[in-house]
N, C-alpha and C positions, 0 to 999 in steps of 0.2 A: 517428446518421449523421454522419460526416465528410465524406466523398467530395460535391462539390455543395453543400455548405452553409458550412463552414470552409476547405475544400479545394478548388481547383479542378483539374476531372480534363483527364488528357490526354487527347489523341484518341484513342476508340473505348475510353475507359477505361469502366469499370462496378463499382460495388460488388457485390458479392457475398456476402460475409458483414460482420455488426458486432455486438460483445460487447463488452459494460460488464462488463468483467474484473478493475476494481477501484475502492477508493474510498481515496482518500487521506485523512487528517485530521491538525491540530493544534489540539489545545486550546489551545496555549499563543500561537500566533496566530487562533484562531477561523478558520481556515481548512475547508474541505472541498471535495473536489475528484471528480469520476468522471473513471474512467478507462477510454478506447473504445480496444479495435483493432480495423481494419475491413481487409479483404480481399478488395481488387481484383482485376481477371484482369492488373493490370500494377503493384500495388505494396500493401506491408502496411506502414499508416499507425499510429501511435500519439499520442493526444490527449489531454489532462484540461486541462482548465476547470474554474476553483473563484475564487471573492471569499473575501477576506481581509479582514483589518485595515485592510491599505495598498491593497486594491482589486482589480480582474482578474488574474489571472494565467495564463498557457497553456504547457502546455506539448509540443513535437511532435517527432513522432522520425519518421521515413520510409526503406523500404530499397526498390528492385525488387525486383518476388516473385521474382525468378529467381537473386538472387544470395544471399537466404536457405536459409543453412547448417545450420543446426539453434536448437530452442525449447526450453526449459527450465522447467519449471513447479512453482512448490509451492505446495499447499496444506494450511493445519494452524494450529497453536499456536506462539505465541512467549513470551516473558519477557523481559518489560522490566526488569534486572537494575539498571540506575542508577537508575530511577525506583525499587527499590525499598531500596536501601541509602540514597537518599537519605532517603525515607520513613521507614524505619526509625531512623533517625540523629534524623528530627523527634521522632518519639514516644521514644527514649530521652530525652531532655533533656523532653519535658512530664512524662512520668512520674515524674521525678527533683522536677521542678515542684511536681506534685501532691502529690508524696508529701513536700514540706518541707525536705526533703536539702539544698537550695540554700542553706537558711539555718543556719549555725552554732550559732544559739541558740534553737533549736526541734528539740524530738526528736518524730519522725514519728509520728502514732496511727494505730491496726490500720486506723480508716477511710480513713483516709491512704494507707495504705499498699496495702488492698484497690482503691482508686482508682486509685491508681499503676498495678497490676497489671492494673485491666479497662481502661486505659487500652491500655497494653503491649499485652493479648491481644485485645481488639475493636479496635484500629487497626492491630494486626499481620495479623490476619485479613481485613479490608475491603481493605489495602492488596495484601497474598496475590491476592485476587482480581480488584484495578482490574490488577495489573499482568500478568496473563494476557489476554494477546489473540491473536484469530484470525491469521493471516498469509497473506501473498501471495506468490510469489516470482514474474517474468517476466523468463526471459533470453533474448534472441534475435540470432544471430549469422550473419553473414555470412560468404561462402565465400573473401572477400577475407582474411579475417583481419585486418581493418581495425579491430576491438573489438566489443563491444557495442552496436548498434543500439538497443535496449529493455534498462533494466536497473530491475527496482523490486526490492527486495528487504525485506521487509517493513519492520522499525521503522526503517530511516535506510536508503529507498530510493536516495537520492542525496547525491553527496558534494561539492557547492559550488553557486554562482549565488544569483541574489537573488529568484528567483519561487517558485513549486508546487514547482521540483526540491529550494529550501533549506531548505522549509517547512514540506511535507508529512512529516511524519514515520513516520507509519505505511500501510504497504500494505497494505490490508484488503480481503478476499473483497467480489465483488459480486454483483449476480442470476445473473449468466452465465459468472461462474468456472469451473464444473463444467464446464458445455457447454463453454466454449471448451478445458477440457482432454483431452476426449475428441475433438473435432473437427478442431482447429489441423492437427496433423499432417497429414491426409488431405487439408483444404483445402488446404492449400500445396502439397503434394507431386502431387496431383491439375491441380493448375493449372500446376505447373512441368510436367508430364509432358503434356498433355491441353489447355494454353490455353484457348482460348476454348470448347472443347467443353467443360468442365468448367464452365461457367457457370451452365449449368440445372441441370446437378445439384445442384447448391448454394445457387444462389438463392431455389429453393423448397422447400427442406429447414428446415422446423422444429426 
């Protein structure tokens, strides 16, 4: 829940819908982060809270429901492609390691060399697999044409700043991904068309 707790509503404002529609992560700053849209009868909010290394971070995006344009959503598989030529680049040189090469005055033995090679093939393999992950994609734009309101886009959802947006490196599926991708459209579109009638429809809709 956003609306009344981090957010204060305007008059005659009301939550209506809220979906943990993603989770950010960085390993490499121990960060994690969930990510809420919630959907008022007068505006669709976007929020993630996550501690880090360096401490709190927040991040919030807000449009009026009535001037959102169109939503955009994936979800699926990505490939983290530098993570993994980097990866790959590590274990050429251990293997090379392992196997003696490094040294001019040493010729490699079979077990050496065997070594080398499961080096190469079970770090190639583990690495194959760390670097496949889920993905998120949310884009949500306005009739202004004023840009992107919401933009996460799986592994480098955002592209400067010093909190969640520079941090969070991967947009990852959450409980309510699915739900909010079958539902988003009809809320919105229900609320733009139907205001405040559309409220109960929705509010008690599981």
């Amino acid at each position: 829940m956003i609306l009344g707790q981090s957010v204060t509503p305007c008059e005659g404002e009301v939550s209506i819908k809220s979906y943990q529609c993603t989770q950010f992560n960085s390993r490499l700053f121990g960060l994690k982060a969930d990510g809420h849209l919630e959907v008022t009868n007068k505006r669709l909010l976007f929020q993630a809270l996550g501690k880090g290394m360096s401490g709190w971070s927040v991040l919030h995006n807000e449009v009026a429901i009535g001037d959102v344009s169109d939503i955009k959503i994936y979800k699926g598989n990505s490939f983290n492609i530098l993570m993994f030529i980097i990866g790959i680049s590590i274990l050429l040189v251990l293997s090379i390691a392992v196997s003696g090469r490094l040294s001019p005055f040493s010729d490699p033995s079979t077990l050496q060399t065997l070594l080398a090679l499961a080096v190469l093939g079970g770090g190639g393999y583990f690495l194959w697999n760390r670097c496949k992950k889920e993905s998120f994609s949310l884009v949500i734009n306005t009739k202004g044409g004023s840009g992107n309101v919401v933009y996460i886009a799986g592994l480098s959802p955002f592209g400067g700043g010093t909190s969640i947006a520079k941090k969070a490196l991967e947009g990852l599926p959450s409980r309510d991904s699915e739900i909010l991708f079958k539902e988003i459209g009809a809320v919105v579109l229900d609320i733009q068309k139907m205001g405040n009638n559309a409220i109960e429809r929705w509010k008690n809709k599981s």
